[in-house]
C-alpha positions as CSV (number, residue, x, y, z in Angstrom):
1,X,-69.8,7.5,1.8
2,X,-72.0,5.2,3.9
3,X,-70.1,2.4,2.4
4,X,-66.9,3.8,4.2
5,X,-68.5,4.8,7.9
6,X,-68.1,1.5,9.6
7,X,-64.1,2.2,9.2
8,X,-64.3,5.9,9.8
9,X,-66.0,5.5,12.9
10,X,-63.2,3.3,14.9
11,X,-60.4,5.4,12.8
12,X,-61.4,8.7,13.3
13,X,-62.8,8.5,16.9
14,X,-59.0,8.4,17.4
15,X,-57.4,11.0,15.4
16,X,-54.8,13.2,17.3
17,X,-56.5,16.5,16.1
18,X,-57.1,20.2,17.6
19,X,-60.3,19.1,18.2
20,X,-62.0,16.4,20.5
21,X,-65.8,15.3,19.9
22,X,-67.2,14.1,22.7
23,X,-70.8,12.4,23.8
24,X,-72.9,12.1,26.7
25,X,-74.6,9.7,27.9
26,X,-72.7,7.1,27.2
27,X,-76.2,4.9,27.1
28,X,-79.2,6.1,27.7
29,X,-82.3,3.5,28.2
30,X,-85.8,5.1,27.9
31,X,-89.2,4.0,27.3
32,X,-91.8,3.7,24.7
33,X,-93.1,6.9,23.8
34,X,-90.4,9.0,25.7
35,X,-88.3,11.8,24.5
36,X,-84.6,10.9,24.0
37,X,-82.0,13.6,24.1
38,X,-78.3,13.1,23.3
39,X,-75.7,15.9,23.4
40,X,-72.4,16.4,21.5
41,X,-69.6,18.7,22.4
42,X,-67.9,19.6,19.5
43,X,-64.9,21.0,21.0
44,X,-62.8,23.7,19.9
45,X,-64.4,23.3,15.9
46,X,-64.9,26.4,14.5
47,X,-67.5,25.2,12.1
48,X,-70.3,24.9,14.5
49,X,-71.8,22.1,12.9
50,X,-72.6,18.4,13.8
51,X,-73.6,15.4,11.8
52,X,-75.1,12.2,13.5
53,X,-75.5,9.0,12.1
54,X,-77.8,6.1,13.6
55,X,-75.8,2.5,13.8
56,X,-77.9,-0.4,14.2
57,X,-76.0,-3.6,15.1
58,X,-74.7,-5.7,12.2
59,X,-75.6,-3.3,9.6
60,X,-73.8,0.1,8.1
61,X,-74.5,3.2,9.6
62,X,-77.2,5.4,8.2
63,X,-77.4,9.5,7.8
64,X,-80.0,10.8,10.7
65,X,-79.1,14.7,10.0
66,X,-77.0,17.6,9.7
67,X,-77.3,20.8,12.1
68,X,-75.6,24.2,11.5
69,X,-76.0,26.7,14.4
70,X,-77.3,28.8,11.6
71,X,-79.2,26.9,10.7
72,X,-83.3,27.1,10.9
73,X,-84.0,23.4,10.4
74,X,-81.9,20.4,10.1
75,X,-81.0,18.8,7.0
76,X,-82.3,15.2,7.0
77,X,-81.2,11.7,5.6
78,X,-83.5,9.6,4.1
79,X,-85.9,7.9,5.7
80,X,-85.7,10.5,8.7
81,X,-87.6,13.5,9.0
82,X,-88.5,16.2,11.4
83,X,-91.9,14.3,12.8
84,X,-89.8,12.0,14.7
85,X,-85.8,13.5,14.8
86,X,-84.8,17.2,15.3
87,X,-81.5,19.3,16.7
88,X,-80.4,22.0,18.4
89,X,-77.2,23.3,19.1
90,X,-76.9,25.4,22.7
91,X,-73.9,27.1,22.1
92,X,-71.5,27.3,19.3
93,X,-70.3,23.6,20.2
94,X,-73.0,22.5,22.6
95,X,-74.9,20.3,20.4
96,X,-78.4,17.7,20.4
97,X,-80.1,14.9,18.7
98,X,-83.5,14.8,20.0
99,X,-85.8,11.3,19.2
100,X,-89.5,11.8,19.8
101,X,-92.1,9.3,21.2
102,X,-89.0,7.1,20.7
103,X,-90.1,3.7,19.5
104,X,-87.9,0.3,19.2
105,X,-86.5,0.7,16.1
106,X,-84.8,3.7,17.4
107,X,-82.5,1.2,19.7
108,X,-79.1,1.8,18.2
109,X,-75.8,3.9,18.9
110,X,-75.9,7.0,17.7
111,X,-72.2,9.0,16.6
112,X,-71.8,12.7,16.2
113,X,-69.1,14.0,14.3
114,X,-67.9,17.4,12.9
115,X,-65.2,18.4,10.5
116,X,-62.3,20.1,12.3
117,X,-61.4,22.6,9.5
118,X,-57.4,23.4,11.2
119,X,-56.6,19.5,11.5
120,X,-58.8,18.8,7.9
121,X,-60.0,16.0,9.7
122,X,-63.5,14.1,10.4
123,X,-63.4,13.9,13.9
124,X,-66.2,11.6,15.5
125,X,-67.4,11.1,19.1
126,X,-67.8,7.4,20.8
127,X,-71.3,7.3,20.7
128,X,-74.5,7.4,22.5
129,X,-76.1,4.0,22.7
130,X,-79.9,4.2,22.9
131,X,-81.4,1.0,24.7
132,X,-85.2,0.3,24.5
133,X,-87.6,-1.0,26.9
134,X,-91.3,-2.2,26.5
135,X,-93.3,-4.1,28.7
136,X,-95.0,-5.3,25.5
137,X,-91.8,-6.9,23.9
138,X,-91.1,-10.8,23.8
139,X,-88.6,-12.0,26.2
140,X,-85.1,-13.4,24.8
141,X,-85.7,-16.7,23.0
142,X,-82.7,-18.7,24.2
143,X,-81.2,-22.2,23.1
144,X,-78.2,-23.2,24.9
145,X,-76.1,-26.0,22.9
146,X,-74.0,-28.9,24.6
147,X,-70.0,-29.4,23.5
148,X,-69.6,-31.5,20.5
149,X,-67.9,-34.8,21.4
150,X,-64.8,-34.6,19.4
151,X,-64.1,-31.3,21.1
152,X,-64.6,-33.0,25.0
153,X,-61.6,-35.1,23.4
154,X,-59.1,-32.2,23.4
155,X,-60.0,-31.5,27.1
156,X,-62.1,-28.8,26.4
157,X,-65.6,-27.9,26.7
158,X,-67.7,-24.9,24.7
159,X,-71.3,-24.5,26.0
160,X,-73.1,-22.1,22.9
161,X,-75.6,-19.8,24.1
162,X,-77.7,-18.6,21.0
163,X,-80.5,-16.1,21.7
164,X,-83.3,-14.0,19.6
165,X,-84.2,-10.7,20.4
166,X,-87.0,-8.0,19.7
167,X,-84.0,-5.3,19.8
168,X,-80.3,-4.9,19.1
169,X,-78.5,-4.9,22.7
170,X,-78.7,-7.4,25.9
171,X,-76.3,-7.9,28.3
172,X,-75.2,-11.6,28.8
173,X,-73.7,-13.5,31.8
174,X,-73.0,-17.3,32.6
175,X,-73.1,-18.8,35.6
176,X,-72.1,-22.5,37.2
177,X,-73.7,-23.9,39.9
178,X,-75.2,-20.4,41.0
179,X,-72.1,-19.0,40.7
180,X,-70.7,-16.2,38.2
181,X,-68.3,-17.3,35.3
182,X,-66.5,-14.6,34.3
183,X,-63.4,-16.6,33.0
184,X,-63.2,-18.1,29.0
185,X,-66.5,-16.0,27.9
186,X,-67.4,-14.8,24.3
187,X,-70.4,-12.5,23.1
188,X,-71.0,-11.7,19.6
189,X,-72.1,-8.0,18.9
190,X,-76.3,-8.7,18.0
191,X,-77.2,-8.6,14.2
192,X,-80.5,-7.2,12.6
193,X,-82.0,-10.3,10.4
194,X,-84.4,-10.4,7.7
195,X,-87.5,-10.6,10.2
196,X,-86.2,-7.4,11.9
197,X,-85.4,-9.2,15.0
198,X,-81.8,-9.3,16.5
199,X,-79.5,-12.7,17.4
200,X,-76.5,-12.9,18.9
201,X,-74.4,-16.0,20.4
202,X,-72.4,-16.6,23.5
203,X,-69.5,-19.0,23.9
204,X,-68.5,-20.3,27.3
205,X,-65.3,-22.0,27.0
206,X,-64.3,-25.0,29.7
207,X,-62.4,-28.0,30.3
208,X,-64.0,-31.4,29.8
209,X,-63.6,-32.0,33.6
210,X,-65.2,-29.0,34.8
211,X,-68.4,-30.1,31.9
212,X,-68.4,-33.7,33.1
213,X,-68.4,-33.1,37.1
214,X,-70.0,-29.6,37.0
215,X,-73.2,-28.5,38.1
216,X,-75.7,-27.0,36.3
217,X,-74.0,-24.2,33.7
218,X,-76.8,-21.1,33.1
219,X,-77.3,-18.6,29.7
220,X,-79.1,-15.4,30.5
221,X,-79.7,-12.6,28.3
222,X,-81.5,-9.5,29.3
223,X,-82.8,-7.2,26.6
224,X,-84.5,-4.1,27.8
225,X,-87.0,-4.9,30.2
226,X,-87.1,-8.8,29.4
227,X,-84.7,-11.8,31.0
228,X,-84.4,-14.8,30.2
229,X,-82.2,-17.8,31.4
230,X,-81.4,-21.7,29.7
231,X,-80.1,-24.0,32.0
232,X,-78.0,-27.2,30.9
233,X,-75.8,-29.9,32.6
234,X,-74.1,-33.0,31.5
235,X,-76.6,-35.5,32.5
236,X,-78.9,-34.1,30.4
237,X,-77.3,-34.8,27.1
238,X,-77.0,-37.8,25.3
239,X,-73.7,-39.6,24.9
C-alpha cells in the first residue's frame, strides 16, 4: 500500500465525496523537546476513525497510526510507538496526532485520512507540515553556481543555488542588488540523502544582459532557526 500513497495523496485529497477531511495548522513550527498537536476534522464520516501517515521530503510516506473513537490505544506502524506518538479523537470527527518531546526527525507533513463508507472512498486532508527548529543545528551549507557559457550564448542566464540542510523544509528567496527577484525562480522540493541530511536546489533564470551588467545576485535559504546567504556577480567568475 505504501507503494501507492504518494499518488493517493494528490488524488484523493480531491475527491468530490460526502465527506471533506480537513487539517489544521496548516504548519506548525515548534521546538526541541515541545509537544506538537495536529487536529483532523473528519467531516460528516460515519466511521469515526482516522489514519495519519508521516511524509518526509523525497521519500514515500510511512504509517504513524490508526485511531478509532473506540478505541483504547492506537494502533501503530512500524517503527512508531506510543513513547513518542499518541491520538485522541474529541468528538466523533474531532480528531489528533500528538508528537512528544518532538525531535528533528519528526520534521515532515503529516496527512490524515479516513474512509468515507457512503462515497467508498479514501478521502485525505492537505496536511499538517511540522517545521523544526534548534539552536543546536548547522546553518544551510550553500554553493551558488555561475551560468555555463554556452547557455550566456542563447541570451540567457541560470544562477544555481544548491544547499544542504540538517532538516527537510527552508524557505528560499533571491535577490539582485538588494533587491527581491521574484520573477524566472525555481525551488526543488528537499530530499532526504544517505547521511540523513536534506538538499535541495534553486534556479534563478535571467538574461545574459541583466548577468553581465548586474550587481551582485544573492541565494538565501532559511531552515528552522538557521539562515544563510551566497553572494555571486559576474566579475567574480572566470571567463
Amino acid at each position: 500500500m505504501l507503494g501507492t500513497l504518494c499518488t493517493l495523496i494528490v488524488v484523493l485529497s480531491f475527491v468530490s465525496g460526502v465527506t471533506v477531511v480537513t487539517q489544521k495548522p496548516p504548519v506548525l513550527t515548534v521546538s526541541k523537546g515541545d509537544t506538537a498537536t495536529m487536529n483532523c476534522n473528519l467531516g460528516t464520516v460515519t466511521d469515526r476513525a482516522a489514519w495519519w501517515y508521516k511524509q518526509v521530503p523525497g521519500e514515500v510516506p510511512q504509517f504513524v497510526l490508526h485511531y478509532h473513537i473506540t478505541d483504547s490505544s492506537p494502533t501503530y506502524g512500524a517503527g512508531f510507538s506510543s513513547s513518542h506518538f499518541s491520538s485522541k479523537c474529541q468528538t466523533k470527527s474531532d480528531c489528533q496526532l500528538i508528537i512528544n518531546n518532538v525531535e528533528a526527525g519528526d520534521s515532515a507533513v503529516y496527512y490524515c485520512n479516513t474512509w468515507d463508507t457512503t462515497a467508498k472512498e479514501w478521502v485525505f486532508g492537505q496536511g499538517t507540515k511540522l517545521i523544526f527548529t534548534d539552536s543546536s543545528l548547522a546553518a544551510p551549507t550553500l554553493s551558488l553556481l555561475p551560468p555555463s557559457s554556452e547557455e550566456l550564448k542563447t541570451g540567457k542566464a541560470t544562477l544555481v543555488c544548491l544547499a544542504q540542510m540538517s532538516v527537510g523544509f527552508a524557505d528560499v528567496s533571491w535577490t539582485s542588488g538588494g533587491e527581491a527577484v521574484t520573477g524566472d525562480v525555481f525551488t526543488s522540493a528537499a530530499e532526504q540523502k544517505s547521511d540523513k541530511n536534506f538538499g535541495l536546489s534553486s534556479f534563478l533564470t535571467i538574461k545574459t544582459s541583466e548577468w553581465i551588467n548586474g550587481c551582485f545576485f544573492t541565494c538565501k535559504v532559511s531552515a528552522g532557526s538557521k539562515t544563510s546567504e551566497k553572494r555571486i556577480k559576474h566579475s567574480d567568475c572566470s571567463e
